[in-house]
C-alpha positions in Angstrom: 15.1 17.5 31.3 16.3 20.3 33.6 19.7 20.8 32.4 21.9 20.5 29.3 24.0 17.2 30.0 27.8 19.0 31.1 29.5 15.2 30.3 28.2 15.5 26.9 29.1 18.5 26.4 32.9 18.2 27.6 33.5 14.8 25.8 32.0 16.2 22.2 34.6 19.7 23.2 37.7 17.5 24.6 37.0 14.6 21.5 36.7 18.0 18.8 39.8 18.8 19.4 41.5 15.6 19.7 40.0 14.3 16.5 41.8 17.4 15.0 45.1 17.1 16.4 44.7 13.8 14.8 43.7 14.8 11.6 46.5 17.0 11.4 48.9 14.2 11.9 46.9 12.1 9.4 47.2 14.4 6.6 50.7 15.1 7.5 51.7 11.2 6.9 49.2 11.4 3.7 51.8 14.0 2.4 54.4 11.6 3.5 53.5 8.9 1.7 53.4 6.2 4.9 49.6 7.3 6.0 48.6 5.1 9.7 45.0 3.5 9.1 45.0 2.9 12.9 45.6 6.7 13.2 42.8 7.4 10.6 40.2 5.1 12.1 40.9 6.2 15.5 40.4 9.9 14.3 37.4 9.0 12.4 36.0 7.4 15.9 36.6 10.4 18.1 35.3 12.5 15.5 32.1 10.8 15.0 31.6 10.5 18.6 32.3 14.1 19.6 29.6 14.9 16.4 26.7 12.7 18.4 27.7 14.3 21.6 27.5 17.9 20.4 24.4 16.6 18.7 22.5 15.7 20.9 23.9 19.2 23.2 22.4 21.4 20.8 18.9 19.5 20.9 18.9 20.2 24.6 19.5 23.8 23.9 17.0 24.4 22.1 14.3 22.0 23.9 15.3 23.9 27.2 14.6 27.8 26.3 11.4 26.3 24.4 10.4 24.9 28.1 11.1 28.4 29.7 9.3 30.1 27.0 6.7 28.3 27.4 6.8 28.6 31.5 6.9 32.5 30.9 4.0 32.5 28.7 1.8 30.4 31.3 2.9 32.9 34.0 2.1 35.6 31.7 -0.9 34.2 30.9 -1.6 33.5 34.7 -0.9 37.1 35.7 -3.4 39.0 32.8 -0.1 40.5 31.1 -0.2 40.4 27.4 3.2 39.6 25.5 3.7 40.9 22.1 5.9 38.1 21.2 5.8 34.6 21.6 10.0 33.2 20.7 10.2 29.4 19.8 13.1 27.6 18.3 11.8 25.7 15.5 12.5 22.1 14.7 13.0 22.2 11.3 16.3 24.1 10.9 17.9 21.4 13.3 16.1 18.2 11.6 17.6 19.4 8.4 21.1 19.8 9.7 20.8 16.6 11.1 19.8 15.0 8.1 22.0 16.9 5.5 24.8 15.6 8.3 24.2 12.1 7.8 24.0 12.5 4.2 27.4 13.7 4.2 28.4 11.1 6.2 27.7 8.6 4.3 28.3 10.2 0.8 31.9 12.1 1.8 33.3 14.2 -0.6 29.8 15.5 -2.1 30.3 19.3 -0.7 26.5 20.4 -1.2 25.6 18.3 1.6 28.6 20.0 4.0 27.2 23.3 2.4 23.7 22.8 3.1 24.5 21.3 6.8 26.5 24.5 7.4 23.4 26.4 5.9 20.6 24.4 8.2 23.0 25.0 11.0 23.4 29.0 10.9 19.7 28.3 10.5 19.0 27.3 13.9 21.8 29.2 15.7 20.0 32.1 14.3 16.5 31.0 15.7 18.2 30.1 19.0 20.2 33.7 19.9 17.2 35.6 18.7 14.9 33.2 20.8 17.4 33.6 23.9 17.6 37.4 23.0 13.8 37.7 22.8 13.0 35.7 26.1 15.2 38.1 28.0 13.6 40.9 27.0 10.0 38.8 27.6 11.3 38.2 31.2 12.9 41.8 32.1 9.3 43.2 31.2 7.3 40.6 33.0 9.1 40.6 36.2 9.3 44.4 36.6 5.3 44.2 35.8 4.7 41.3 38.7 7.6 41.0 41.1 8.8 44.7 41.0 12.5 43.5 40.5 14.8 43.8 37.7 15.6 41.0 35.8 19.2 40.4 35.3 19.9 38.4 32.2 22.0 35.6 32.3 23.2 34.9 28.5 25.3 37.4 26.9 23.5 38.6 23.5 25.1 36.7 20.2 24.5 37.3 16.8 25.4 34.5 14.3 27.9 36.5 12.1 29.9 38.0 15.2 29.7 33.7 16.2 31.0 32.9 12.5 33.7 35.3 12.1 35.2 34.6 16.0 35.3 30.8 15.3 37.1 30.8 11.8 39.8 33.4 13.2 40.3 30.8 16.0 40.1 27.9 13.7 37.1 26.9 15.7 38.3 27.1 19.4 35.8 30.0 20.1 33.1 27.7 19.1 34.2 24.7 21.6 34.6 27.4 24.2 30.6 28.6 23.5 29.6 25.0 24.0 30.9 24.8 27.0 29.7 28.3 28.4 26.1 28.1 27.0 25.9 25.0 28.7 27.1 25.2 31.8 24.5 25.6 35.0 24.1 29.3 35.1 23.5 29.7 31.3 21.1 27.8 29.6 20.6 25.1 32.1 19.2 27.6 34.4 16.3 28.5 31.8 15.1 24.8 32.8 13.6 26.2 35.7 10.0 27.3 35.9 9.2 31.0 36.3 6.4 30.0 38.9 9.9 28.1 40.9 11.9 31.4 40.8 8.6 33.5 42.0 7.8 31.1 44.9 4.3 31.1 43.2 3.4 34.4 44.7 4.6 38.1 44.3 6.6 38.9 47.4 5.9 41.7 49.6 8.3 44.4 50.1 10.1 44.4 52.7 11.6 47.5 55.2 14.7 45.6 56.2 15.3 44.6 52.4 18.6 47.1 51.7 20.5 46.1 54.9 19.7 42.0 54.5 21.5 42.9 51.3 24.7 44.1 52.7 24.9 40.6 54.1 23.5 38.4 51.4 26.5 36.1 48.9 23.5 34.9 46.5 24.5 35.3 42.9 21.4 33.5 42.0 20.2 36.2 39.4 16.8 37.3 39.1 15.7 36.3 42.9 12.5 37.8 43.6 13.5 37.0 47.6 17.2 38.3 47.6 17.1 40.7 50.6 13.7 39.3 52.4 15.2 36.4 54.4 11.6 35.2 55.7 11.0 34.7 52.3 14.3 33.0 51.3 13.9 30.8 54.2 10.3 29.5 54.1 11.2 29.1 50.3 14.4 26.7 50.8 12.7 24.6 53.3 9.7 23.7 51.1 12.1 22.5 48.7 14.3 20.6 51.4 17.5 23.4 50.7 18.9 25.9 53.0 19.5 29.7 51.3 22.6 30.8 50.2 24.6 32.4 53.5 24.7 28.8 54.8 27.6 28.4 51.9 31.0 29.8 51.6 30.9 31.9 48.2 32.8 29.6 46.5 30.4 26.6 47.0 27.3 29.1 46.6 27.9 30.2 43.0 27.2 26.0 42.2 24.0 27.1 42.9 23.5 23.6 44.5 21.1 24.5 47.9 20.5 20.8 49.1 21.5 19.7 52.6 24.1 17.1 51.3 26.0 19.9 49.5 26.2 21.9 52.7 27.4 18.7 54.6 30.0 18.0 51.8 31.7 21.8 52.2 30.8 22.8 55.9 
């Protein structure tokens, strides 16, 4: 797995909030006294599909940045440089939500099971910004100490009670719009990657013509150890069957989608 799955993650966002419209509407006829079963089974449906979908999102979360840890420590370990820390996301806050889930499911209306879901959940949300947090910080150190650069991180640093408080003020719309941005390419889909891919396996040389190929370079690629040393940016795309980033047009660059039938789709 190299990337968080985007259709998942849009149908368990756009299903979220369409199973709540719903649900609205639902209770609003319960009031009435002429409640729809079509409407309620049809909420119940969307809802229990956007649940698998967001499910099954968060899993790939956390199996991604474990991945890129993992990467990073090989690299590390490659390199002689000796890390301090060592950030995992555990599996046992997210087996527990999972399991409280489907005990709520099928015992509705016992609230300890939604209390202890909610618990497991801030759990692993916890584990996973502190992990994300922590591999920044590995990955800042670690590419100063082999490539020279500066490592530009590419998730913005959450805390779980800042997360909390902004979704129940928005009645849970800032949390449908965090699914979406931690999953999109250039946030945690990126950290699929290998450490050894972005390097090019080998520390690159400095270059003298590195500041003015800069004045001329669109990639937004962050943490590029080649950005500036076309030689290197070249022999690195055609290995992998791409061309570099100032064959695109900057809209179609910031896909981050190098292959040969890209260009031929936008050019």
């Amino acid at each position: 797995m190299k990337r968080v799955n985007m259709n998942l993650a849009w149908m368990g966002v756009v299903f979220s909030a369409m199973s709540s419209i719903l649900l609205l509407e639902y209770y609003r006829e319960i009031l009435a006294g002429s409640p729809s079963y079509t409407l309620g089974t049809v909420t119940l449906f969307l809802s229990l599909i956007s649940t698998i979908s967001l499910l099954i999102v968060y899993r790939q979360w956390s199996v991604l940045l474990n991945i890129n840890v993992l990467q990073t420590l090989r690299l590390a370990e490659q390199r002689s440089v000796n890390l301090n820390e060592k950030p995992f996301v555990p599996n046992w806050p997210y087996i527990a939500f999972i399991a409280f889930w489907f005990f709520e499911f099928l015992f509705a209306g016992i609230w300890i099971f939604s209390l202890l879901q909610l618990i497991f959940f801030v759990i692993f949300l916890h584990y996973l910004f502190e992990t994300i947090r922590k591999l920044q910080e590995i990955k800042i150190h670690l590419y100063r100490t082999l490539f020279n650069i500066d490592y530009k991180p590419v998730i913005k640093e959450r805390n779980v009670l800042s997360v909390f408080l902004l979704t129940l003020f928005t009645l849970g719309v800032y949390w449908l719009y965090l699914v979406v941005r931690l999953s999109r390419n250039k946030r945690i889909s990126r950290y699929g990657r290998s450490n050894h891919e972005k390097s090019g396996g080998e520390i690159v040389k400095a270059c003298p013509n590195k500041e003015r190929n800069l004045s001329y370079c669109n990639c937004s690629y962050p943490g590029c150890p080649r950005k500036g040393i076309c030689c290197e940016c070249m022999h690195y795309h055609r290995q992998h069957g791409e061309l570099p980033a100032c064959y695109f047009p900057n809209d179609a660059e910031k896909t981050w989608d190098r292959s040969i039938e890209h260009f031929k789709r936008v050019v």
